[in-house]
C-alpha positions in Angstrom: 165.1 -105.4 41.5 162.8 -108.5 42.6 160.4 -109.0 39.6 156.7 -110.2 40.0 155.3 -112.9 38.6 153.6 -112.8 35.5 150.7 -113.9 36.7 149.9 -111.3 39.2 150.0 -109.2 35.5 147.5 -111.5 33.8 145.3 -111.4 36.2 145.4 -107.4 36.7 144.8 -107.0 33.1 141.9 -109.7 33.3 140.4 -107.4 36.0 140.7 -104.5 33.8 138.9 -106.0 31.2 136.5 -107.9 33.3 137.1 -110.6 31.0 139.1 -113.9 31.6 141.7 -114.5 28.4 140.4 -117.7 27.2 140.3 -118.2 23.6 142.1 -117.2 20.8 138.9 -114.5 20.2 139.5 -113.0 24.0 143.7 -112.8 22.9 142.4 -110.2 19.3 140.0 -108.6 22.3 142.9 -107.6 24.3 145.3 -106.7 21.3 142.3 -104.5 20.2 141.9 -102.9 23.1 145.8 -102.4 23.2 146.0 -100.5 20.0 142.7 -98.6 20.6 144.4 -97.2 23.8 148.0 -96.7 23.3 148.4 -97.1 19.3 150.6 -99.8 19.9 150.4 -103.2 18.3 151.0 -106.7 20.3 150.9 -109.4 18.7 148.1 -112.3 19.5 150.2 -115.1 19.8 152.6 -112.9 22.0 149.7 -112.2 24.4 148.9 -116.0 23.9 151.9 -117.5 25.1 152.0 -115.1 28.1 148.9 -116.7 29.4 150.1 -120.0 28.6 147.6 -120.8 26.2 150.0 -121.5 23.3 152.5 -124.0 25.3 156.0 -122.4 24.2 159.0 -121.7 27.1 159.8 -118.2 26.1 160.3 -115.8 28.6 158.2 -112.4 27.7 160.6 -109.5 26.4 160.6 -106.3 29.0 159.1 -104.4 26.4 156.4 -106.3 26.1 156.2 -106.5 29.8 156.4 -102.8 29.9 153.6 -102.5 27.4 151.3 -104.5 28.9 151.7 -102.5 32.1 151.5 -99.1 30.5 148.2 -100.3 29.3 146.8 -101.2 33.0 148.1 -97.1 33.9 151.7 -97.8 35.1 154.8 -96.1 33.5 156.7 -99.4 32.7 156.8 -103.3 34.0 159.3 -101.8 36.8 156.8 -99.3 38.3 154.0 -102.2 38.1 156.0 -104.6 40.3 157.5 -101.9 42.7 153.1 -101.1 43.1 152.8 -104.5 43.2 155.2 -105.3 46.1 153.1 -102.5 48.5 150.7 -103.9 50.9 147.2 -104.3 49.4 145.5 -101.0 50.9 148.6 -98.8 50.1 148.5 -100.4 46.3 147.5 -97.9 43.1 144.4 -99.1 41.2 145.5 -97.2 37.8 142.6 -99.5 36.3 140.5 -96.8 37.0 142.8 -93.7 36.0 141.9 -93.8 32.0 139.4 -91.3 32.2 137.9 -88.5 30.3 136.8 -85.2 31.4 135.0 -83.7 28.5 135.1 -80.2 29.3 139.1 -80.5 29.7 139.9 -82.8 26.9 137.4 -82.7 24.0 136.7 -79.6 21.4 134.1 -79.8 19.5 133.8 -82.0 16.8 135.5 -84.8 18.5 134.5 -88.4 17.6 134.5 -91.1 20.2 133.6 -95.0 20.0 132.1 -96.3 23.2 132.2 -100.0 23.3 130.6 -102.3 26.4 129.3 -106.0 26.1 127.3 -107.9 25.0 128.5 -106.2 21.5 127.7 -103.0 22.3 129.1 -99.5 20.0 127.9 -96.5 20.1 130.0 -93.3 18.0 129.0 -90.0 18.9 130.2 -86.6 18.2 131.1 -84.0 20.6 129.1 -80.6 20.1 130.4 -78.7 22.6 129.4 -77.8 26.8 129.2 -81.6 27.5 126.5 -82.3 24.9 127.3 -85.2 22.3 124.8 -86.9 19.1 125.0 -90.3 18.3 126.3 -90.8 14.7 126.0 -94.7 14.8 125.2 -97.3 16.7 124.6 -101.3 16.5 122.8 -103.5 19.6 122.2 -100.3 21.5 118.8 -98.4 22.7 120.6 -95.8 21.4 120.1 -94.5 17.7 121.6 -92.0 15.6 120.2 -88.5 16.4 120.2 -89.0 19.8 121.5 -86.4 22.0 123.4 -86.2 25.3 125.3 -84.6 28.0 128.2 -86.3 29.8 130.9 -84.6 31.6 133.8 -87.7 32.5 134.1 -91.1 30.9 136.2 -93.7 33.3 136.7 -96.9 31.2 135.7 -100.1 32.7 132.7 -98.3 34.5 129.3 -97.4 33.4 128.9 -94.4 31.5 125.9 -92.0 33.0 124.7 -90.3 30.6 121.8 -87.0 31.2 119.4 -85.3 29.2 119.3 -87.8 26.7 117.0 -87.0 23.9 115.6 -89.3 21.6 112.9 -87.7 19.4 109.8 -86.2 20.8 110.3 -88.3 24.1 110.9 -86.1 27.3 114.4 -86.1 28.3 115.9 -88.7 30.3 118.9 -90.3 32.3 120.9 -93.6 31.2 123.6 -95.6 31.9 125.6 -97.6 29.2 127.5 -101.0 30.8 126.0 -101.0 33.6 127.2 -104.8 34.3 130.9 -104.4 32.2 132.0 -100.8 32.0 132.5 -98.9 28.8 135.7 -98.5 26.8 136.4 -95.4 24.8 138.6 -94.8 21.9 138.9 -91.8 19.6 137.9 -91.7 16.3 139.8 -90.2 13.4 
């Protein structure tokens, strides 16, 4: 099987995050975000030298590879490149298939952490018939005691929340990353 270059991956992943990989910070960003979604650690300087930042000729290990393509929504680094090999408009976009739908995949009592830039968290709690509070938050509008409904959470796009209730103030609707997308993770 033909393999595709590494960079087509890079950049995929960049476009995931909306984020180019730049510094050593950007590197612990992406290995966060690795862990947070599939519980896996990678290590920085692996991800480094992938990009070329750290200048060291070593050929990426397949399971890193197939890591780092399980993370963008493909099965392994061989499904990524067969996808990757299709014409442009019959390509996947799995970027966007990380999704929640509340009513299907939460119970109540859930915890999520919603993350967006610049700096952005927000944990909330899910109480059931697409209603969440906000138990913490830093550099958000958003404060603990808020309430919310929300019925699907795509990572990497803005998260529309309704009804949100802060207070004595009438209800209203808002959107969280409007510019960057949110990420989710759960939260033991």
């Amino acid at each position: 099987m033909q393999m595709i270059p590494y960079g087509q991956l890079r950049t995929d992943i960049e476009t995931a995050l909306k984020k180019k990989l730049q510094t050593p910070k950007d590197f612990e960003f992406l290995r966060e975000r690795i862990y947070a979604r599939l519980h896996i650690l990678v290590s920085r300087t692996t991800l480094m030298r992938l990009w070329g930042y750290v200048d060291e000729d070593v050929k990426p290990r397949k399971a890193t590879l197939d890591i780092l393509s399980h993370f963008l929504g493909y099965e392994d680094w061989d499904a990524y490149c067969q996808n990757s090999r299709l014409p442009k408009e019959q390509q996947s976009a799995p970027v966007m298939s990380r999704r929640l739908s509340v009513a299907n995949e939460l119970v109540s009592g859930d915890r999520l952490r919603l993350t967006w830039q610049p700096d952005r968290t927000c944990d909330v709690k899910y109480l059931g018939d697409q209603r969440f509070v906000v138990t913490a938050s830093e550099n958000t509008r958003l404060r603990e005691g808020d309430t919310f409904e929300c019925s699907l959470i795509i990572e990497g796009e803005p998260l529309y929340l309704d009804n949100l209730k802060q207070g004595e103030q009438p209800a209203i609707a808002y959107v969280c990353g409007k510019k960057t997308g949110v990420f989710f993770e759960y939260k033991r």
